[in-house]
Every structure is written in structure tokens, then in C-alpha cells.
C-alpha positions as CSV (number, residue, x, y, z in Angstrom):
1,X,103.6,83.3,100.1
2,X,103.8,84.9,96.7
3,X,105.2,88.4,95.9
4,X,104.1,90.8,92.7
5,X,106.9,93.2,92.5
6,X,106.4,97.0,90.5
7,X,108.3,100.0,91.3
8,X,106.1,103.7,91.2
9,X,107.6,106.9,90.8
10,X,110.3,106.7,93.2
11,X,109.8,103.6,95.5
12,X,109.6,100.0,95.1
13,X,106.2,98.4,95.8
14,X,105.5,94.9,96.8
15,X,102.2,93.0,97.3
16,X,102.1,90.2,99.5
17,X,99.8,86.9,99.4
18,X,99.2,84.6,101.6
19,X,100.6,83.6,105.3
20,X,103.8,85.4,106.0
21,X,105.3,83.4,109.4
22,X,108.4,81.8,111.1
23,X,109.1,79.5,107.8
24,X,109.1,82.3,105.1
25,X,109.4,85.7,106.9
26,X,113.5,85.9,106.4
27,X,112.2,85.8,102.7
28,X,110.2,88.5,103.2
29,X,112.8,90.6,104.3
30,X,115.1,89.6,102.1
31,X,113.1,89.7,98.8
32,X,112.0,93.2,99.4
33,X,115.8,94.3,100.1
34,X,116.5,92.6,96.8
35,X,113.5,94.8,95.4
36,X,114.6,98.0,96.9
37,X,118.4,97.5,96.0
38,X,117.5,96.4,92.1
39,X,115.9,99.4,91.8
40,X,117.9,101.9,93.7
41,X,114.8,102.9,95.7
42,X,115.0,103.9,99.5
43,X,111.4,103.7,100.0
44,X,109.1,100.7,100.1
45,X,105.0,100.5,100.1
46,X,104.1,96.6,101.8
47,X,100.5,96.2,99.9
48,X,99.6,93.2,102.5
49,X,95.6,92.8,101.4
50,X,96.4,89.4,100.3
51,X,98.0,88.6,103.5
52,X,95.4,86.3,105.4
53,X,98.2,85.3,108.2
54,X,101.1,87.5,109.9
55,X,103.1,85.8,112.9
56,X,105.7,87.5,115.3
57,X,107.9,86.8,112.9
58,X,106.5,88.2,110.3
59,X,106.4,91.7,112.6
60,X,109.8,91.3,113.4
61,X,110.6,91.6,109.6
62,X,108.3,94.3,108.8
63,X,109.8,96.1,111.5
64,X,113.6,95.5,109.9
65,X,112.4,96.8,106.9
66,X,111.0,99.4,108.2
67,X,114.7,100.2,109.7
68,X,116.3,99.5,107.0
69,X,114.0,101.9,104.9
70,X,114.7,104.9,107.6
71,X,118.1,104.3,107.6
72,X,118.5,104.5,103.7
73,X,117.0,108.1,103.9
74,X,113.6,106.4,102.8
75,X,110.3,105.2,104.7
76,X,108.1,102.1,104.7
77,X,104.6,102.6,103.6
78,X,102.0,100.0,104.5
79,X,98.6,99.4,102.6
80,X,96.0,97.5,102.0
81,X,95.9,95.8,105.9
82,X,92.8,94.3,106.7
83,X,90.7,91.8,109.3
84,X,92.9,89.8,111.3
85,X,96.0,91.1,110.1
86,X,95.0,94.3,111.0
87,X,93.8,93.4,114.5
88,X,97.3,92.1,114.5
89,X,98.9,95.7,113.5
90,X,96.9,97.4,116.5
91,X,97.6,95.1,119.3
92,X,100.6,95.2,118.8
93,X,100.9,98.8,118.6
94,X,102.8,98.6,115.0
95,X,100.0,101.1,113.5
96,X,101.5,104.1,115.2
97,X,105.3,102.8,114.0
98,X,105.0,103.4,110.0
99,X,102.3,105.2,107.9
100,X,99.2,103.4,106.8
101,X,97.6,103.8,103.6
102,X,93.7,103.3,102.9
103,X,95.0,102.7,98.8
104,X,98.1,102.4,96.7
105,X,97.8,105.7,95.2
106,X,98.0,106.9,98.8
107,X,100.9,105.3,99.9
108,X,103.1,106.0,97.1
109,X,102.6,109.7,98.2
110,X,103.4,109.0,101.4
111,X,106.5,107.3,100.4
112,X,107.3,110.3,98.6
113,X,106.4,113.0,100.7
């Protein structure tokens, strides 16, 4: 898994590649709370088009970001999911839990708004 880290306006953006599962998603979590914290943002945008895995796991630390976002005063944004991973996001019903984004432009405004 590789990470590409910017920051946009007011909220930290990080794009994900590759398989995010049970041996790296605590690295995940913890890299993008790194992100957030460097940068004094609240808000995060998860640009996961180069994601070509997800596991429970990897769920499970979306979902703590996501918490962790909310309870900073901010939100987590996600963009850019697509094919399997996306068939992923509506199974398990985490579509309805956090705004999705068609583009990055998009979900920096949402972050924002």
C-alpha cells in the first residue's frame, strides 16, 4: 500500500494504492491520523481509486477514521471508489455512513461544507 499525502484548503487529503487489508490497515489508520494531526486539519478526503483490494479490516479503519474525524468537529470524505471496492462500500452498507465524492474537487467541498 502506498500513500500520496497533500492537504487542500482546510482538510488533509490522502490517496491510497494498492490492497488495504488485515496486514496494513492499522497503517492506514494511523498514517492518516499522523496526516490530519501534522496539519492541524479535522477533516479528511480518502481518494481510494488506486485501491484494487479493501478487506474487513480495512472497513473497520475507515470506519475509525471516520469517528475520529466527527469527533474532532470534522468529517471524512471519500472519493474516487470504484469496481470491487465499491461493490464492497454498498454491501456493506458504508455508502450511506460518510459522503461520497464523484471527484476531488467535490469532496474537498464537502469536507468543507
Amino acid at each position: 500500500m502506498k500513500f500520496e499525502d497533500s492537504v487542500a484548503i482546510e482538510t488533509a487529503v490522502v490517496c491510497v494504492e494498492g490492497r488495504v487489508d488485515a496486514s496494513n490497515a492499522g497503517l492506514l489508520d494511523a498514517h492518516c491520523r499522523t496526516h490530519m494531526a501534522d496539519h492541524a486539519r479535522k477533516s479528511l478526503v480518502l481518494d481510494l481509486a488506486g485501491v484494487d483490494y479493501l478487506s474487513s479490516a480495512g472497513l473497520r479503519s475507515i470506519l475509525t477514521l471516520g469517528k475520529h474525524a466527527q469527533s474532532s468537529g470534522g468529517k471524512l470524505v471519500l472519493c474516487g471508489i470504484r469496481g470491487t471496492v465499491r461493490e464492497i462500500f454498498e454491501i456493506s452498507g458504508f455508502l450511506s455512513l460518510f459522503p461520497v465524492a464523484d471527484d476531488m474537487e467535490q469532496a474537498v467541498r464537502l469536507a468543507m461544507a
